[in-house]
PyMOL Python script that loads the backbone (N, CA, C, O; Angstrom):
from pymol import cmd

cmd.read_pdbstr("""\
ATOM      1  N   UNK A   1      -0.897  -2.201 -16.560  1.00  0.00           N
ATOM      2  CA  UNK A   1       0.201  -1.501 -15.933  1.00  0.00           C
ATOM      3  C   UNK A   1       0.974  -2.500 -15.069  1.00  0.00           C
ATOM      4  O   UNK A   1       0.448  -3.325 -14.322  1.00  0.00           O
ATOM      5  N   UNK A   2       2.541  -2.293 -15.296  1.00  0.00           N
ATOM      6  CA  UNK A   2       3.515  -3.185 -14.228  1.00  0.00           C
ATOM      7  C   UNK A   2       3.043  -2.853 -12.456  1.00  0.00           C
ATOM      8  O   UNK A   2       2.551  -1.954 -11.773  1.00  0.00           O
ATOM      9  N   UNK A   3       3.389  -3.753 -12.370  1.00  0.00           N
ATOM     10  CA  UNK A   3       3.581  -3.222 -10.722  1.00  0.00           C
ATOM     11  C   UNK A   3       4.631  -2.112 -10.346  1.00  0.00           C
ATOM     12  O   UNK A   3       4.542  -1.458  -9.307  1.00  0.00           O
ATOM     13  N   UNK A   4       5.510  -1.972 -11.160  1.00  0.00           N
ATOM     14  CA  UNK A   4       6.469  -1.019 -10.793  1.00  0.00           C
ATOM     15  C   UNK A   4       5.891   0.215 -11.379  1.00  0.00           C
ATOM     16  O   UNK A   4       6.102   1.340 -10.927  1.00  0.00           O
ATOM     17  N   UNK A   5       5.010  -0.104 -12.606  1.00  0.00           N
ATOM     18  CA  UNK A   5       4.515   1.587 -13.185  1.00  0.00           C
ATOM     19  C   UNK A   5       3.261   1.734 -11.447  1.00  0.00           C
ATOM     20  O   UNK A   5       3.052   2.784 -10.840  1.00  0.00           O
ATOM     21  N   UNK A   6       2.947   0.987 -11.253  1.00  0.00           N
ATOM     22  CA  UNK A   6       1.899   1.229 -10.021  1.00  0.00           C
ATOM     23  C   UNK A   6       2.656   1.841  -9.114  1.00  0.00           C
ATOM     24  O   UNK A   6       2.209   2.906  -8.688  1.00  0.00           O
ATOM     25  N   UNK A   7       3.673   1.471  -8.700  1.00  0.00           N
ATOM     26  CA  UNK A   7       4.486   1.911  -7.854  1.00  0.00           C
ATOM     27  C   UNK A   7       4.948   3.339  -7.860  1.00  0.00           C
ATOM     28  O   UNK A   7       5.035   4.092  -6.890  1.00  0.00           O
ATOM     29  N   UNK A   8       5.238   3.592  -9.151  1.00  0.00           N
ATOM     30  CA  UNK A   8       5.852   5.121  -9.739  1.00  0.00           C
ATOM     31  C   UNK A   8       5.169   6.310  -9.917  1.00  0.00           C
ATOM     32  O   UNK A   8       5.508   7.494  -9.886  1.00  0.00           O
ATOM     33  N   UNK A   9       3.864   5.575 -10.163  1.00  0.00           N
ATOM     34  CA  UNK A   9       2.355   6.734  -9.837  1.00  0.00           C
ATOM     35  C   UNK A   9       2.423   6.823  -8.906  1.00  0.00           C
ATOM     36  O   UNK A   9       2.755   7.971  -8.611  1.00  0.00           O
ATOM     37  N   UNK A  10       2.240   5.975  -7.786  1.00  0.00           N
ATOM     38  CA  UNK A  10       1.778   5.997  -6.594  1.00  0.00           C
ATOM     39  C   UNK A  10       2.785   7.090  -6.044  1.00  0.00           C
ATOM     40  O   UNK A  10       2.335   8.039  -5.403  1.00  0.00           O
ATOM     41  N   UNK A  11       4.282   6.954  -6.311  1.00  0.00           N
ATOM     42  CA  UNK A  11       5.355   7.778  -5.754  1.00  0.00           C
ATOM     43  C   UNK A  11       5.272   9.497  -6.164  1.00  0.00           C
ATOM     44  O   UNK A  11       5.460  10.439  -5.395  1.00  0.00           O
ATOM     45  N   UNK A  12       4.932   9.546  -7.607  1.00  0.00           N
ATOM     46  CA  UNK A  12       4.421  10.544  -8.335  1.00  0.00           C
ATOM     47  C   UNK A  12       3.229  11.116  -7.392  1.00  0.00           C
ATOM     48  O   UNK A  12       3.550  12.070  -6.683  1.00  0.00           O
ATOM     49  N   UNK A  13       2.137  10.735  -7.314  1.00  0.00           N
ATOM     50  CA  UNK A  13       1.172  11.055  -6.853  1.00  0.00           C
ATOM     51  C   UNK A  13       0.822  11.908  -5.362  1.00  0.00           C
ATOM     52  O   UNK A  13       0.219  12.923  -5.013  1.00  0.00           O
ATOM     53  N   UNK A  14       1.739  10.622  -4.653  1.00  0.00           N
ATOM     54  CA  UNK A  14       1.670  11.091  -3.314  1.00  0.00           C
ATOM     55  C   UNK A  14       2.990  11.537  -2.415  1.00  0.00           C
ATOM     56  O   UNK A  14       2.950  11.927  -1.248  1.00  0.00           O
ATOM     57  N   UNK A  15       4.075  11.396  -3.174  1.00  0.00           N
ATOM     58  CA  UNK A  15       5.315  11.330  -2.146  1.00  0.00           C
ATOM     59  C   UNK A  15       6.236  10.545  -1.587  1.00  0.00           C
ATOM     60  O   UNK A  15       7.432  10.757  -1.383  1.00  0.00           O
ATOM     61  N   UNK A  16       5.230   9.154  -1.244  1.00  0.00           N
ATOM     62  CA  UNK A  16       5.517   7.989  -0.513  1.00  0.00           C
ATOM     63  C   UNK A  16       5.729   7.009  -1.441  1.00  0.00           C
ATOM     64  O   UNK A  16       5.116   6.899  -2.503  1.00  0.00           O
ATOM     65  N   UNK A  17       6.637   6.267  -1.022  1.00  0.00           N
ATOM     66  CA  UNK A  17       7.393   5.298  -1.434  1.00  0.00           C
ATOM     67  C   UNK A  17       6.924   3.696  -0.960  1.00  0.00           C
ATOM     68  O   UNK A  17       5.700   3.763  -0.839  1.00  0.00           O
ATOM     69  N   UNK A  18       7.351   2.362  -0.658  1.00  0.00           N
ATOM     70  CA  UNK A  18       7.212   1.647  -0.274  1.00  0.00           C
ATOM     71  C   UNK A  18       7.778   1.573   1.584  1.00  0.00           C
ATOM     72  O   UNK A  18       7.075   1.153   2.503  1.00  0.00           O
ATOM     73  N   UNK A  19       8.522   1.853   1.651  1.00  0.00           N
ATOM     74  CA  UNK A  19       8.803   2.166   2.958  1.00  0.00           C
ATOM     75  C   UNK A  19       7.898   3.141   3.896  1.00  0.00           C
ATOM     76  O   UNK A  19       7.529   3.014   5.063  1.00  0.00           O
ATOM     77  N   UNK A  20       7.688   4.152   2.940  1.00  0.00           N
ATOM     78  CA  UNK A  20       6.649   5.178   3.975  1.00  0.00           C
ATOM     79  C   UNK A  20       4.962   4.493   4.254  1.00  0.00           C
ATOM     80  O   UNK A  20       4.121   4.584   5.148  1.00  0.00           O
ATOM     81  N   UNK A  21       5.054   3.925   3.183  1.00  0.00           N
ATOM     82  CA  UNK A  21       3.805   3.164   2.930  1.00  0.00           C
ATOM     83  C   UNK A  21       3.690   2.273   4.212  1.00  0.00           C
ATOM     84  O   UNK A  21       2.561   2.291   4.703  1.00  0.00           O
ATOM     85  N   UNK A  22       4.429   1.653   4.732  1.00  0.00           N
ATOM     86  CA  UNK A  22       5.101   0.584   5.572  1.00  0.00           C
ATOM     87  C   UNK A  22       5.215   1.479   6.803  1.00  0.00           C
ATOM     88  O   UNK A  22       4.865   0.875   7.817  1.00  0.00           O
ATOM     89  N   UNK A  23       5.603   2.744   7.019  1.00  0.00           N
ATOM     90  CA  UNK A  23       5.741   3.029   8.470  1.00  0.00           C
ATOM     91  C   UNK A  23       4.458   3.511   8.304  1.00  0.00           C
ATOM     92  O   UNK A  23       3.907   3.116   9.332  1.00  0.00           O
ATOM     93  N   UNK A  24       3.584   4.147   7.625  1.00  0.00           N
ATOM     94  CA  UNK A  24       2.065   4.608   7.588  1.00  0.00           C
ATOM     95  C   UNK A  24       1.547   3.929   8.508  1.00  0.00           C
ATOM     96  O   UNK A  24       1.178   4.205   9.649  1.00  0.00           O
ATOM     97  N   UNK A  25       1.556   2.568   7.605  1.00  0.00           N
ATOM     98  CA  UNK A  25       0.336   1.587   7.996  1.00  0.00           C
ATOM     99  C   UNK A  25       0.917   0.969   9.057  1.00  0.00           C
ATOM    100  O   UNK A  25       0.077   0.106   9.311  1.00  0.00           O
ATOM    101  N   UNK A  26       1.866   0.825   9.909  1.00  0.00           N
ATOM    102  CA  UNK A  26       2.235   0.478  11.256  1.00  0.00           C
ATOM    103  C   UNK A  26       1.813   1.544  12.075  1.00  0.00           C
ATOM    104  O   UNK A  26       1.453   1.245  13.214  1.00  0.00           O
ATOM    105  N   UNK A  27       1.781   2.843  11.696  1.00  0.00           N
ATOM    106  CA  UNK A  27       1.319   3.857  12.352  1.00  0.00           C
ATOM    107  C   UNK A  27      -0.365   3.926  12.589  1.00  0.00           C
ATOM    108  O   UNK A  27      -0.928   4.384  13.583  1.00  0.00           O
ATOM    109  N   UNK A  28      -0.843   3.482  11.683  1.00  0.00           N
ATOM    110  CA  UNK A  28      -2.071   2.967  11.733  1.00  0.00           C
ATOM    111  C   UNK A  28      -2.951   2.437  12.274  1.00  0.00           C
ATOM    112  O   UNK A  28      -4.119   2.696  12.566  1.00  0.00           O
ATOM    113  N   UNK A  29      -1.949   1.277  12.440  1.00  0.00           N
ATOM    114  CA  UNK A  29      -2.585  -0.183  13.311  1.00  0.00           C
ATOM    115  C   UNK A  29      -2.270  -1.354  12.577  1.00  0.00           C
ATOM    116  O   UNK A  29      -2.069  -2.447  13.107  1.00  0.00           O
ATOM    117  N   UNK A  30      -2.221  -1.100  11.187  1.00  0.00           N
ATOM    118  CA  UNK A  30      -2.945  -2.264  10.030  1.00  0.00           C
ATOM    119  C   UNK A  30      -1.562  -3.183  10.436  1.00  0.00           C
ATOM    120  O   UNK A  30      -1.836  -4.355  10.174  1.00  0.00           O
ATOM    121  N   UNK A  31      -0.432  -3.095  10.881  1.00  0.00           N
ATOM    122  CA  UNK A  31       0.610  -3.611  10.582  1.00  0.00           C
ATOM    123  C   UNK A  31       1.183  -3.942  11.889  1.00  0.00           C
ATOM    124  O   UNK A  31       0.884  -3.187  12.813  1.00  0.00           O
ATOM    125  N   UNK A  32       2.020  -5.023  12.154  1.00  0.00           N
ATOM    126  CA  UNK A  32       2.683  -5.430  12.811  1.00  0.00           C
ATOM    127  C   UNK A  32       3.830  -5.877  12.860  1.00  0.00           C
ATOM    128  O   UNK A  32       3.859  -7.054  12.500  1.00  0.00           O
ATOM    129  N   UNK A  33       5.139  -5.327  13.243  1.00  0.00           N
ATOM    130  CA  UNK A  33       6.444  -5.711  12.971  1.00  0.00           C
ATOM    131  C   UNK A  33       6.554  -6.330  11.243  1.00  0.00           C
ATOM    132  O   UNK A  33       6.788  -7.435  10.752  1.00  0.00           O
ATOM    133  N   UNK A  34       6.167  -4.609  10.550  1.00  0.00           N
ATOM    134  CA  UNK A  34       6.277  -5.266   9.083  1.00  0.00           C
ATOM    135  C   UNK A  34       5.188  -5.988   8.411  1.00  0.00           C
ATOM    136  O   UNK A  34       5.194  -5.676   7.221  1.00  0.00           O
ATOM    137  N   UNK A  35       4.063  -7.000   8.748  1.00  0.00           N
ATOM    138  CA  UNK A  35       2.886  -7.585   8.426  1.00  0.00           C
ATOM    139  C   UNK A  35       1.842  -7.025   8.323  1.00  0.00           C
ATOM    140  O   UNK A  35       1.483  -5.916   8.719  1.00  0.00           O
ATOM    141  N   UNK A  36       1.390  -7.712   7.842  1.00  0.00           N
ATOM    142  CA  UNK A  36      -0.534  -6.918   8.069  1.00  0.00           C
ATOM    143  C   UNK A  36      -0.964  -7.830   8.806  1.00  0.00           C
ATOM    144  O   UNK A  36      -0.534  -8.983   8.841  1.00  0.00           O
ATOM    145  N   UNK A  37      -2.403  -7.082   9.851  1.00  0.00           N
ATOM    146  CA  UNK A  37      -2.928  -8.232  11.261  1.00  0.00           C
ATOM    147  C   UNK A  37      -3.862  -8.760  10.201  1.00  0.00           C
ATOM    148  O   UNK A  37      -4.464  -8.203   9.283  1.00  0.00           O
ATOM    149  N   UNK A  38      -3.788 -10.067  10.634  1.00  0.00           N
ATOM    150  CA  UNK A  38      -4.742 -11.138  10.212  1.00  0.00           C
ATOM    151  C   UNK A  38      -6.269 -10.307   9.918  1.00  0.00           C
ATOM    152  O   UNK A  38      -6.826 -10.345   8.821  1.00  0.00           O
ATOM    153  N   UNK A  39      -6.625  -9.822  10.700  1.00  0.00           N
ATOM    154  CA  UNK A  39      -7.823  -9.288  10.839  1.00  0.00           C
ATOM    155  C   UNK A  39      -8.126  -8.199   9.937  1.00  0.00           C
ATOM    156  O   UNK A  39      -9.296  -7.816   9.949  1.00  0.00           O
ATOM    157  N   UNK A  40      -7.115  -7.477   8.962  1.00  0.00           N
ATOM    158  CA  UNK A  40      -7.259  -6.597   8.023  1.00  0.00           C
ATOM    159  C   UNK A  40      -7.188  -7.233   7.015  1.00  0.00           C
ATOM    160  O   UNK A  40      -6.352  -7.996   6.531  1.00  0.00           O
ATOM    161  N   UNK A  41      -8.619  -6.669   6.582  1.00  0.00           N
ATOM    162  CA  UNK A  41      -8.570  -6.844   5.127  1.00  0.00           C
ATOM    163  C   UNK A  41      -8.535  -5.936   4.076  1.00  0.00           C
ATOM    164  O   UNK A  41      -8.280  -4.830   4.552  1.00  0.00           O
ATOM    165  N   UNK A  42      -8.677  -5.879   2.817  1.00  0.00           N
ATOM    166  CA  UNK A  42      -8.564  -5.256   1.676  1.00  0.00           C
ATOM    167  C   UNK A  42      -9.349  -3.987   1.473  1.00  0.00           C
ATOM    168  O   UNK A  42      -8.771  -3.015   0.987  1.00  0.00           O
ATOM    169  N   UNK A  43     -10.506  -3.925   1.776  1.00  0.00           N
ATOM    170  CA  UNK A  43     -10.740  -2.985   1.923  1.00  0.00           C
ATOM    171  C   UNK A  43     -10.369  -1.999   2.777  1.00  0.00           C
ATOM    172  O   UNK A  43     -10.311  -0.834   2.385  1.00  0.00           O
ATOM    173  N   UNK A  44     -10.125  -2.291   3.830  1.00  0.00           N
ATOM    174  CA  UNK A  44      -9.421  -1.365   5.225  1.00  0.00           C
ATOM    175  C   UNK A  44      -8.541  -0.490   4.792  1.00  0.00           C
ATOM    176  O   UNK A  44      -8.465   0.683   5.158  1.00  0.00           O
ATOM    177  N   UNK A  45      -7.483  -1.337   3.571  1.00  0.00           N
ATOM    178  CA  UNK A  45      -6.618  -0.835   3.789  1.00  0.00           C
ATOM    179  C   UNK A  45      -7.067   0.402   1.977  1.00  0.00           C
ATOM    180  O   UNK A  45      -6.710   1.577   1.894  1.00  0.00           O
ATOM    181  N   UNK A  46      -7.771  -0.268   0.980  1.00  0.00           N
ATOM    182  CA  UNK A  46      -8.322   0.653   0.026  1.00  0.00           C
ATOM    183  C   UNK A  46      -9.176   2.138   0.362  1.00  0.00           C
ATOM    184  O   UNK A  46      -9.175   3.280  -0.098  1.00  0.00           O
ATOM    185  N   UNK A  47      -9.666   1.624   1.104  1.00  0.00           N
ATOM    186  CA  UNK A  47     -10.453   2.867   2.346  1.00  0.00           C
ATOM    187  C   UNK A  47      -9.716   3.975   2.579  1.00  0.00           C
ATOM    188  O   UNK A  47      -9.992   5.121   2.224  1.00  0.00           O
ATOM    189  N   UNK A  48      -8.384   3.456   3.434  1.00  0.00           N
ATOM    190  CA  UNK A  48      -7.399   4.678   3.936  1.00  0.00           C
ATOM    191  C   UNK A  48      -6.861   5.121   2.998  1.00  0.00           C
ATOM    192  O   UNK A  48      -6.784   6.347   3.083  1.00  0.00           O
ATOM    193  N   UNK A  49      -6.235   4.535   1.697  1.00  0.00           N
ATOM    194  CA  UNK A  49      -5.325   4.867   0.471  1.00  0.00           C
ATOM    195  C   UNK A  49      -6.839   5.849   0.010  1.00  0.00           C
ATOM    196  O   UNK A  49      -6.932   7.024   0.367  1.00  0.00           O
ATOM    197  N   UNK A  50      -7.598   5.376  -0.554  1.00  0.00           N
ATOM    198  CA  UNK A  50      -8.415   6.347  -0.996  1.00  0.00           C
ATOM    199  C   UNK A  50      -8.869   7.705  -0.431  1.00  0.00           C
ATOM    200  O   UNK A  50      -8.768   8.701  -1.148  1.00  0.00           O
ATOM    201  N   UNK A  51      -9.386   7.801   0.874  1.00  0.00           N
ATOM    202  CA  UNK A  51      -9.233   8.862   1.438  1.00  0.00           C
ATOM    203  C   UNK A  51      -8.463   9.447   1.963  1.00  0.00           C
ATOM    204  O   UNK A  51      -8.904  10.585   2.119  1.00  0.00           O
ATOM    205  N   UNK A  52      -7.130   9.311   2.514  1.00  0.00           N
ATOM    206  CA  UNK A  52      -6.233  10.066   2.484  1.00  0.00           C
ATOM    207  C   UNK A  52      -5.126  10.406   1.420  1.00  0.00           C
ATOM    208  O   UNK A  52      -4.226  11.242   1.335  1.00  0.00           O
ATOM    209  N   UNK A  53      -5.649   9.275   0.572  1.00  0.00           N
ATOM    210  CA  UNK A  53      -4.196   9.644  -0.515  1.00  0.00           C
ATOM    211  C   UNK A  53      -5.094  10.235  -1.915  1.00  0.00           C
ATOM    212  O   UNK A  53      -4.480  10.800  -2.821  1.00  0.00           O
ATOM    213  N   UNK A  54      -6.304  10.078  -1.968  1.00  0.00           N
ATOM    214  CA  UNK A  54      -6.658   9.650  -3.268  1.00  0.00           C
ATOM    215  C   UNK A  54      -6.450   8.754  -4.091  1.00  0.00           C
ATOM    216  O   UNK A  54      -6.581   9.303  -5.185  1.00  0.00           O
ATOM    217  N   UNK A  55      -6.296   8.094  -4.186  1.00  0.00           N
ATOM    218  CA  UNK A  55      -5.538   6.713  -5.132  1.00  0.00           C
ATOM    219  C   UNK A  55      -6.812   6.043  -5.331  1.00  0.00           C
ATOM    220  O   UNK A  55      -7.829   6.059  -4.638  1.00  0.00           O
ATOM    221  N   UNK A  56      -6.474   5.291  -6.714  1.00  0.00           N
ATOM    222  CA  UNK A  56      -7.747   4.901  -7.663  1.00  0.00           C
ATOM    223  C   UNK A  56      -7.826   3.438  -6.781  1.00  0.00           C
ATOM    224  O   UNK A  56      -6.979   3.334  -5.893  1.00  0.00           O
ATOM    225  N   UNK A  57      -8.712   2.380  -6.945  1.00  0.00           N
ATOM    226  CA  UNK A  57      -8.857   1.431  -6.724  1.00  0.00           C
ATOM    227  C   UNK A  57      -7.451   0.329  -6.823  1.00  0.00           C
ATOM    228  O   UNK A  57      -6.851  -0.287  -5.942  1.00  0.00           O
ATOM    229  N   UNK A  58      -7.233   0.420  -8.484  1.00  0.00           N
ATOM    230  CA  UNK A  58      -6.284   0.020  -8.669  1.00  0.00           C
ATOM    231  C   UNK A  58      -4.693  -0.176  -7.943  1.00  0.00           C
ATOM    232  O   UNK A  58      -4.137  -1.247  -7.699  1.00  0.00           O
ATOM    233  N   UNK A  59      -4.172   1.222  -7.690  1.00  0.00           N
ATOM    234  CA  UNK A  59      -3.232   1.618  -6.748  1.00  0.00           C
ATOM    235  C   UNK A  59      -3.190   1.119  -5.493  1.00  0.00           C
ATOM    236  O   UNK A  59      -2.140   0.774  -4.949  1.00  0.00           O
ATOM    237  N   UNK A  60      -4.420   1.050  -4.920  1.00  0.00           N
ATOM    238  CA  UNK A  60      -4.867   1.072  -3.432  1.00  0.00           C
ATOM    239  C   UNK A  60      -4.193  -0.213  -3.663  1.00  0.00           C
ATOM    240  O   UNK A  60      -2.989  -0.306  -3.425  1.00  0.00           O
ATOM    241  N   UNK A  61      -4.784  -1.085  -4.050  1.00  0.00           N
ATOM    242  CA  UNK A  61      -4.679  -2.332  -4.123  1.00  0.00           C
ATOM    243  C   UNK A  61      -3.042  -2.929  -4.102  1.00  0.00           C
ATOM    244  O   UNK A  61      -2.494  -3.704  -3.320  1.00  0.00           O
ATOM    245  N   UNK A  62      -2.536  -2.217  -5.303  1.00  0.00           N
ATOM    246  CA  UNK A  62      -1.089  -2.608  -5.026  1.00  0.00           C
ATOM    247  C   UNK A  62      -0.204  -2.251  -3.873  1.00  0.00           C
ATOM    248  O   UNK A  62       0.833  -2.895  -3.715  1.00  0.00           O
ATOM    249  N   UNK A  63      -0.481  -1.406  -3.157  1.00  0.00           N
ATOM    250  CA  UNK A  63      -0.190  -1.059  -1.664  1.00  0.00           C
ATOM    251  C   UNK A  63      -0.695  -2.522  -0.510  1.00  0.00           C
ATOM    252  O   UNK A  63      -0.252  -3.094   0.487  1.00  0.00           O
ATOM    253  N   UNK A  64      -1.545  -2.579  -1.174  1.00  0.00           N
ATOM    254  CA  UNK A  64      -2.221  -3.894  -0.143  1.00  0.00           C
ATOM    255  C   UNK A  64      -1.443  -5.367  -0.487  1.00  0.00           C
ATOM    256  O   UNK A  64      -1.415  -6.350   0.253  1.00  0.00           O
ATOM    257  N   UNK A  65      -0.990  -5.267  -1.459  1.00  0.00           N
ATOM    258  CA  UNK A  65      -0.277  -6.098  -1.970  1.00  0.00           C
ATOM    259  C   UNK A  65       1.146  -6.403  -1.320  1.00  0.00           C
ATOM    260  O   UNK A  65       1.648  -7.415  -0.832  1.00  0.00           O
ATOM    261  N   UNK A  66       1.529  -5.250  -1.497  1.00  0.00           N
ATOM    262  CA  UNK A  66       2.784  -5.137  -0.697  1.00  0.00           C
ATOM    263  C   UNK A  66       2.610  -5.146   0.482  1.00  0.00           C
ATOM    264  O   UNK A  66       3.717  -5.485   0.898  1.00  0.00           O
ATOM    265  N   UNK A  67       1.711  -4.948   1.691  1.00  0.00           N
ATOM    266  CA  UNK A  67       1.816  -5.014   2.795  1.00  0.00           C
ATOM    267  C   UNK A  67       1.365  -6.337   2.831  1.00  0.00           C
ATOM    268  O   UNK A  67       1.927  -6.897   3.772  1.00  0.00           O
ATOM    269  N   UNK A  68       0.608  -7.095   2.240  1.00  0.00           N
ATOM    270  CA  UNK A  68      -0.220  -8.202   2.485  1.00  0.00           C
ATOM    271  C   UNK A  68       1.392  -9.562   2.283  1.00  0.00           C
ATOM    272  O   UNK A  68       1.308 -10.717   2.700  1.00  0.00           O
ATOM    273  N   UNK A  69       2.735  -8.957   1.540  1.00  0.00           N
ATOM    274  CA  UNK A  69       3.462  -9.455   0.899  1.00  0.00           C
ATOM    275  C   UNK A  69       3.405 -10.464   0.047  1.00  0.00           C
ATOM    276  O   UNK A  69       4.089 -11.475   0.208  1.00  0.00           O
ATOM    277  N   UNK A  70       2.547 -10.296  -0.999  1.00  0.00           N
ATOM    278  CA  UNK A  70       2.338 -10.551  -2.162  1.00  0.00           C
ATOM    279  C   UNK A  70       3.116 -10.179  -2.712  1.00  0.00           C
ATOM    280  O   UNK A  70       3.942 -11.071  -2.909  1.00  0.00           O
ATOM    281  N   UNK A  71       3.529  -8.784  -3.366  1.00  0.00           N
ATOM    282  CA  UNK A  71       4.340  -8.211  -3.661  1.00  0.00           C
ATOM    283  C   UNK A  71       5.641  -7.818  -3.015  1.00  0.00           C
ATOM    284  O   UNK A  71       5.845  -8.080  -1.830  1.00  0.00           O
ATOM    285  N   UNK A  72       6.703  -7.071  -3.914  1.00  0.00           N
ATOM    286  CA  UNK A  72       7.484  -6.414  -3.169  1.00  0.00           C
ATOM    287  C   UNK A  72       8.393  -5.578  -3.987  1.00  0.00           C
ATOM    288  O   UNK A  72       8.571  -5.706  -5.199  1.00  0.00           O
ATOM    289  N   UNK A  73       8.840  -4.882  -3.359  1.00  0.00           N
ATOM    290  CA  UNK A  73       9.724  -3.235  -4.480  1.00  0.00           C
ATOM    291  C   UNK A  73      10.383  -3.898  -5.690  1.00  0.00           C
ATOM    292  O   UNK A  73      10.723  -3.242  -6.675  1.00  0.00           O
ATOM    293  N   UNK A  74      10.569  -5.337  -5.575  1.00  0.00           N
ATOM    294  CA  UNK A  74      11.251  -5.923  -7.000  1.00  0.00           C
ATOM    295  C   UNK A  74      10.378  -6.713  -7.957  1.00  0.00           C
ATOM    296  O   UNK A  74      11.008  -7.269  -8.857  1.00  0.00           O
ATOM    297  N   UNK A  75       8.994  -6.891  -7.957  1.00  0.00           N
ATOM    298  CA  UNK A  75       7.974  -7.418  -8.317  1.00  0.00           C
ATOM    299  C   UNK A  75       7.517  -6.963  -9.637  1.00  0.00           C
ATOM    300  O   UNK A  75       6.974  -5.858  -9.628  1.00  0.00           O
ATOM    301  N   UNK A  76       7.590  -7.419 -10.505  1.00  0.00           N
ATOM    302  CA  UNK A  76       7.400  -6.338 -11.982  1.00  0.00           C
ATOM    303  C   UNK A  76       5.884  -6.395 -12.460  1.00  0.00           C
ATOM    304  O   UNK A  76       5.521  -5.744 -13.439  1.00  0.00           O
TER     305      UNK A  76
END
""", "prot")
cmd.dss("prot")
cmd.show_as("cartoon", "prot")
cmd.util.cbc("prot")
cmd.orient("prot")
């Protein structure tokens, strides 16, 4: 699957977009002016996607991606 089909489930699934994803996880903690804190890692952030969103491993991950900025909304 593209990153953008990841993206489109994820939007499908839950509502949230890349941006909401982004004020979430500042709401959180995980994030800082846009970043993720050094101190979060991958699971932290698969943890919260999974239990509050449901999202498969897979998904989680591409969320982490994008906050980690690896990725980003134009990333195929």
């Amino acid at each position: 699957m593209s990153f953008q089909g990841y993206l489109k489930t994820i939007k499908e699934k839950t509502g949230n977009g890349p941006a909401e994803f982004r004020t979430l996880a500042e709401q959180k903690g995980f994030t800082l002016s846009g970043k993720l804190k050094p101190e979060i890692k991958a699971g932290d952030i698969t943890n919260w996607l999974k239990e509050d969103f449901d999202l498969g491993h897979g998904h989680a991950m591409a969320i982490y991606a994008l906050l980690k900025g690896i990725k980003d909304e134009n990333s195929k």
